[in-house]
C-alpha positions as CSV (number, residue, x, y, z in Angstrom):
1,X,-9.5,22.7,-10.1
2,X,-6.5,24.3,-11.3
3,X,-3.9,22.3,-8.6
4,X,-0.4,23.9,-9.7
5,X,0.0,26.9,-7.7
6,X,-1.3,24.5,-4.5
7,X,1.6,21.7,-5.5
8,X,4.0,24.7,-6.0
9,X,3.5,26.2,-2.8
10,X,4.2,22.7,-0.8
11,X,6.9,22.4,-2.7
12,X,8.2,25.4,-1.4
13,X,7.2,24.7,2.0
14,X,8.4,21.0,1.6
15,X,12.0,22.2,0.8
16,X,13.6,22.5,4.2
17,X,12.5,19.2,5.6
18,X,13.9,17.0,2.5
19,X,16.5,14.5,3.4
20,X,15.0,14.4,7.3
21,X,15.0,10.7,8.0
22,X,16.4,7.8,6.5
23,X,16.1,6.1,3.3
24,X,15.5,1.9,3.1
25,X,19.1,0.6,3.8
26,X,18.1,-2.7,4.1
27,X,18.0,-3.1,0.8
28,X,21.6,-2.2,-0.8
29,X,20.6,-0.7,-4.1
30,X,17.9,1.6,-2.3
31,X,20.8,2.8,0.0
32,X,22.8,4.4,-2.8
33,X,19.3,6.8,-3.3
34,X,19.8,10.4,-2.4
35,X,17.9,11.5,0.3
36,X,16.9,15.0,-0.6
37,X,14.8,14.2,-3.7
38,X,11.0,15.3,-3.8
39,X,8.6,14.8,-6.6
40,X,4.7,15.3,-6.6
41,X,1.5,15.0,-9.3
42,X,-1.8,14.8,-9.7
43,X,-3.8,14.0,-12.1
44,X,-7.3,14.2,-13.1
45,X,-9.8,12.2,-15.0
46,X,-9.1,14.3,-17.8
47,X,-5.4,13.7,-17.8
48,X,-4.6,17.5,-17.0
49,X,-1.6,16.8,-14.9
50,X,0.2,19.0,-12.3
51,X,3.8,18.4,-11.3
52,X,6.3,19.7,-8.7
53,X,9.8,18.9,-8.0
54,X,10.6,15.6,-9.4
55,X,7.7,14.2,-10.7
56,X,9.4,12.9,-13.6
57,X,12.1,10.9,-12.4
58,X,11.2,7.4,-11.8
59,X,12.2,5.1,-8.5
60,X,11.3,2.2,-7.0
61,X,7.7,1.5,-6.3
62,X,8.5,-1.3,-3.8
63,X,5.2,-1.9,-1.6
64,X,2.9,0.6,-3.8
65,X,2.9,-2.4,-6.1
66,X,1.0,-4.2,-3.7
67,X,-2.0,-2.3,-4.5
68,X,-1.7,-3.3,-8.1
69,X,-1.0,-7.2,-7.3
70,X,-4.2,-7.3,-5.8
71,X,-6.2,-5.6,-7.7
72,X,-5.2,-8.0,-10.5
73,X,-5.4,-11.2,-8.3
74,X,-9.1,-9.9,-7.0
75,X,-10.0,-9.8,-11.3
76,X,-9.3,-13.5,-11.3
77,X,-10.1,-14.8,-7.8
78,X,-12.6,-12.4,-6.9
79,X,-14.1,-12.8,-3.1
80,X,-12.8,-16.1,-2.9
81,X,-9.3,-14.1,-2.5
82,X,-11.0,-13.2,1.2
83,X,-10.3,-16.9,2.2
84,X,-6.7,-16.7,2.0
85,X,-5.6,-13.4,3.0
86,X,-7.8,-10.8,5.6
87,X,-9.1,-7.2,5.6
88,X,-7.8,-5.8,8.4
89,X,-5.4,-3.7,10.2
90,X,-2.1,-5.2,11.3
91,X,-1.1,-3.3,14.1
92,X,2.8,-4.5,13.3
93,X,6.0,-4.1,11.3
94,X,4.9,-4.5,7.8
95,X,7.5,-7.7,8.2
96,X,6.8,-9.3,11.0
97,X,6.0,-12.6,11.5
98,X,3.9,-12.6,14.9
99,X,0.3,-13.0,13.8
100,X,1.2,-15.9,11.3
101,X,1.2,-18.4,14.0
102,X,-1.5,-17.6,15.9
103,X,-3.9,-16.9,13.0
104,X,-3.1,-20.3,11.3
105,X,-0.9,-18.8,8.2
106,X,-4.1,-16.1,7.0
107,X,-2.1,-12.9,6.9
108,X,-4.2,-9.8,8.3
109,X,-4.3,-8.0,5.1
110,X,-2.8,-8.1,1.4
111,X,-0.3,-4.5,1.8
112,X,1.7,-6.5,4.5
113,X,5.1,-8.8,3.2
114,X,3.0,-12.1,4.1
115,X,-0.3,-11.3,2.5
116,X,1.9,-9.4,-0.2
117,X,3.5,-13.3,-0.8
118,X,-0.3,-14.9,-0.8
119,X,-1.1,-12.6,-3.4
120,X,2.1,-12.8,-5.5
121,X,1.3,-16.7,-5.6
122,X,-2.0,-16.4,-6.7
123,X,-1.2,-14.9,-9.5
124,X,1.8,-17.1,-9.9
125,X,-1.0,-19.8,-10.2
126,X,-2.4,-17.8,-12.6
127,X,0.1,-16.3,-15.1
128,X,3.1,-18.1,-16.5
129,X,4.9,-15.3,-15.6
130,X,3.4,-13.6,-12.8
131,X,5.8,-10.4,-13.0
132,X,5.5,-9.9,-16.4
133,X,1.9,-9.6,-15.9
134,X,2.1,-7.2,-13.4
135,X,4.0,-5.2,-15.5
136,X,1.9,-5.3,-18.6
137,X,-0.7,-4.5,-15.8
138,X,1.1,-1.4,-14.7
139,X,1.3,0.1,-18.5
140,X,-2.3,-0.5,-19.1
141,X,-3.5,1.5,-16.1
142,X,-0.6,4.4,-17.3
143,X,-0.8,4.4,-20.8
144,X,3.0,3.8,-21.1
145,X,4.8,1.4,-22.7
146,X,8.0,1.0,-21.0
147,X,7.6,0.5,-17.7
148,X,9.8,-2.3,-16.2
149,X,11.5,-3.8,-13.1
150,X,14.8,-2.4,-12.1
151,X,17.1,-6.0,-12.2
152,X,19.6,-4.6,-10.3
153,X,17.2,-3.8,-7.1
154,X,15.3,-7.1,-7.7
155,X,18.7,-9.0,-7.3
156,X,19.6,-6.6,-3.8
157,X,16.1,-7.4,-2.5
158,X,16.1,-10.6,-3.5
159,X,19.4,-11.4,-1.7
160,X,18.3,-9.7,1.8
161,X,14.6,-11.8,1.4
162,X,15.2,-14.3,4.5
163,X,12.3,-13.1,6.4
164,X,10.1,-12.9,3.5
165,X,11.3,-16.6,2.8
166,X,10.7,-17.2,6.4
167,X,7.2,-16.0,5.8
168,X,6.5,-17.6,2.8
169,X,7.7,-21.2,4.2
170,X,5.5,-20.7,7.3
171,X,2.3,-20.2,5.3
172,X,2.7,-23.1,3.3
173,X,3.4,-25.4,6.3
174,X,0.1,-24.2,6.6
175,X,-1.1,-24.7,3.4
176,X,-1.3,-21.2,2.1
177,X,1.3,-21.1,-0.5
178,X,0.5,-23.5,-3.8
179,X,3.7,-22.8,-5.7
180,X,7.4,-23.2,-5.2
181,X,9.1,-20.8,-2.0
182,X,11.4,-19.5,-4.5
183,X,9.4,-18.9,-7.5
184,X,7.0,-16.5,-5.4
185,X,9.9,-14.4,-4.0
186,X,11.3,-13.7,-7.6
187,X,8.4,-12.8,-8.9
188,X,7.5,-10.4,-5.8
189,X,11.0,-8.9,-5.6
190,X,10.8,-8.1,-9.1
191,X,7.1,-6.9,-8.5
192,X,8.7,-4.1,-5.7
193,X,11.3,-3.4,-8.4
194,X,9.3,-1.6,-10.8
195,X,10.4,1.8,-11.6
196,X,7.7,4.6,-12.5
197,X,7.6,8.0,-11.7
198,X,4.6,10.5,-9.8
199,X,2.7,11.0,-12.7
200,X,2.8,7.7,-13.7
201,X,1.7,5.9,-10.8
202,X,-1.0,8.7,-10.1
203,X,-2.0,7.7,-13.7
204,X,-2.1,4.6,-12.7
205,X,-4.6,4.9,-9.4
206,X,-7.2,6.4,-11.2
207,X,-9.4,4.1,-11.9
208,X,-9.7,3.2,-8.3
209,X,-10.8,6.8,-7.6
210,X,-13.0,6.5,-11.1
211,X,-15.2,4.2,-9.8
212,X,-13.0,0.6,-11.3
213,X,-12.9,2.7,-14.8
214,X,-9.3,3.1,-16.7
215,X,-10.2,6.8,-17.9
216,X,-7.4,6.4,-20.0
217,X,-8.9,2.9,-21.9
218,X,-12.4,3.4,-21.2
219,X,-11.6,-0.2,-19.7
220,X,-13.8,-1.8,-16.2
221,X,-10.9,-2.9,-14.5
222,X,-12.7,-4.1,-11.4
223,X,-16.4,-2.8,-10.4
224,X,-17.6,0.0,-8.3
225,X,-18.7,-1.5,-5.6
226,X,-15.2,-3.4,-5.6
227,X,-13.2,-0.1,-6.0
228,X,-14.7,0.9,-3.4
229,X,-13.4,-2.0,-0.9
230,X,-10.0,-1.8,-2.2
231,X,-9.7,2.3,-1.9
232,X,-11.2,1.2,1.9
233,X,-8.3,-1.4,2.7
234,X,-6.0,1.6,1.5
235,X,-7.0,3.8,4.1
236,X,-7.2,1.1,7.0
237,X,-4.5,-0.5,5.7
238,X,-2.5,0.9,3.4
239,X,0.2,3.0,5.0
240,X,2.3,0.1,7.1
241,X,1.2,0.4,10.8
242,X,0.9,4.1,10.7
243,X,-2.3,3.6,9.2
244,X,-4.6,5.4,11.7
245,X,-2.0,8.4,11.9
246,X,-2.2,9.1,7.9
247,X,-5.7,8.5,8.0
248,X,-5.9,11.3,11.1
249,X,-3.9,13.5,9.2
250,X,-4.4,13.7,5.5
251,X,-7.9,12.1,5.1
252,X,-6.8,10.4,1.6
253,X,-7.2,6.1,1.0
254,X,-3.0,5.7,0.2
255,X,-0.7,2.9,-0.3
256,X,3.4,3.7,0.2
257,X,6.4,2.0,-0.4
258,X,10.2,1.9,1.3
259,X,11.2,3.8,-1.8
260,X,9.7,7.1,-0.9
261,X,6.3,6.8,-3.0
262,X,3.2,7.2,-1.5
263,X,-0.2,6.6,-4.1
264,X,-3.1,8.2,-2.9
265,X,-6.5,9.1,-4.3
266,X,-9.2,11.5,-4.4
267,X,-12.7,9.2,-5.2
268,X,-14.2,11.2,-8.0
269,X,-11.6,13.6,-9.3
270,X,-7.5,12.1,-9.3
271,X,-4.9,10.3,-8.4
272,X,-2.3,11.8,-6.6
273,X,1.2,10.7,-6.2
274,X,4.6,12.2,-4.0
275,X,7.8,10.6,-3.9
276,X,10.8,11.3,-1.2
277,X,13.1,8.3,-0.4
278,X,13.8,9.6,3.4
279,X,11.4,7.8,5.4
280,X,9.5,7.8,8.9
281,X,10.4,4.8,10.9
282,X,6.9,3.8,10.1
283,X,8.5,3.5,6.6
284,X,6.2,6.2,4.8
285,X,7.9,9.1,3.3
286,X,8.4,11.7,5.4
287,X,8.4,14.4,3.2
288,X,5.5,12.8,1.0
289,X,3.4,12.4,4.1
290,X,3.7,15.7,5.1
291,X,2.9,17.0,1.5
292,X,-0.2,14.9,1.3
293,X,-1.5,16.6,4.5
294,X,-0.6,19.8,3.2
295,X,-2.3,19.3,0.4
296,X,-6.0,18.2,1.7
297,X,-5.3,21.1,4.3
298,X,-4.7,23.6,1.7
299,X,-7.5,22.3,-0.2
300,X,-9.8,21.7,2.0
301,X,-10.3,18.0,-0.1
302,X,-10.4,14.5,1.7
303,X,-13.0,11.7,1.9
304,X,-14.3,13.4,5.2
């Protein structure tokens, strides 16, 4: 399907809502983003790729990398991962602390701050250098070499992280954190401070809706039935605790950040990517969500 006239025709319609909200303040260097920015691409198993707006300019994944961190965590701990972080909806603030103590230090899922941190350890168990490794992660699934963490943003969110060190010190008082406090938030500040752009992160979702296949590699990055679970938690969890909303309105499995980007997919066709860095105070992108549900509207595509 020939998607550019669709994308250009949300564009246009996107156009006087951009800016409407507020960007991620809480993190200094995020602050200083301008509001009105939009970008938005899809791509297909084939790599045609169709772009509106600013597709090209790249910004701060923040939680979008969350998807990524798990999917390489579940390639080395496979279901045994299940025992230390759970599948379900949160229900609360994707920083909140509330559930920790009554659920013994198992965070609900892996896309909230807490199960983010379980995750981000496990692979700091298993890499020497557990955000390099999701970087080299990140270009394999794109097909581009120079992907990297912004240091700048990893330093501003890394300097505002008390909650997340809160978090972080809680679960290992209950024995779910193996490696140093400190070591873990590095490496996940620096994992929200990549930088790509819309068509390299819907590059990069792919294989989730390729059935676990890198089109662009040929690669088996995880297995069917597996892509199958993760794209699942996307849609039930994926979008902060606005899940059921985005679900109700654009039908897509999706996984958003603070910075504006929202990574969705359609299971056997593309990946899809927006980007606008005013947000909902759910924390989604206002604009993006609103383009995503323009765009299974217009096209009559969704998983239902």
């Amino acid at each position: 399907m020939n998607y550019q006239p669709i994308l250009d025709r949300i564009h246009a319609a996107i156009k006087p809502v951009l800016g409407e909200g507020k960007v991620a303040s809480y993190i200094p260097e995020l602050a200083n983003v301008r509001a009105d920015q939009f970008g938005m691409a899809v791509v297909d198993f084939a790599g045609n790729t169709y772009v509106a707006g600013d597709a090209q300019t790249r910004f701060s994944i923040q939680s979008i990398s969350k998807l990524f961190a798990l999917t390489l965590a579940f390639q080395r701990e496979g279901d045994s991962l299940w025992s230390r972080v759970g599948r379900e909806p949160s229900g609360n603030p994707f920083n909140s602390l509330v559930q920790l103590e009554r659920e013994h230090g198992i965070p609900r899922n892996p896309f909230i701050n807490a199960g983010a941190l379980v995750i981000t350890d496990m692979l700091a168990s298993r890499f020497v250098n557990a955000e390099n490794a999701l970087v080299d992660f990140m270009r394999k699934l794109s097909a581009v070499n120079d992907i990297g963490y912004n240091r700048k943003v990893a330093a501003s969110e890394r300097s505002t992280s008390s909650r997340n060190a809160a978090m972080a010190h809680f679960m290992k008082s209950f024995g779910n954190m193996n490696n140093k406090v400190g070591d873990v938030l590095d490496a996940y500040c620096r994992h929200c401070a990549i930088e790509m752009n819309c068509v390299e992160l819907a590059k990069s979702a792919c294989f989730l809706a390729n059935g676990g296949v890198n089109p662009w590699s040929g690669e088996t990055v995880i297995d069917a039935s597996s892509a199958k679970r993760l794209s699942a938690l996307m849609l039930t969890c994926g979008t902060y605790d606005a899940a059921g909303d985005f679900a109700f309105r654009v039908g897509l499995p999706a996984k958003s950040g603070v910075g504006g980007g929202i990574v969705a997919i359609l299971p056997g066709e593309c990946g899809i990517c927006v980007w606008s860095p005013a947000l909902e105070p759910s924390g989604n992108s206002h604009a993006g969500s609103l383009a995503l549900e323009m765009f299974t509207s217009i096209t009559g595509r969704s998983i239902f």
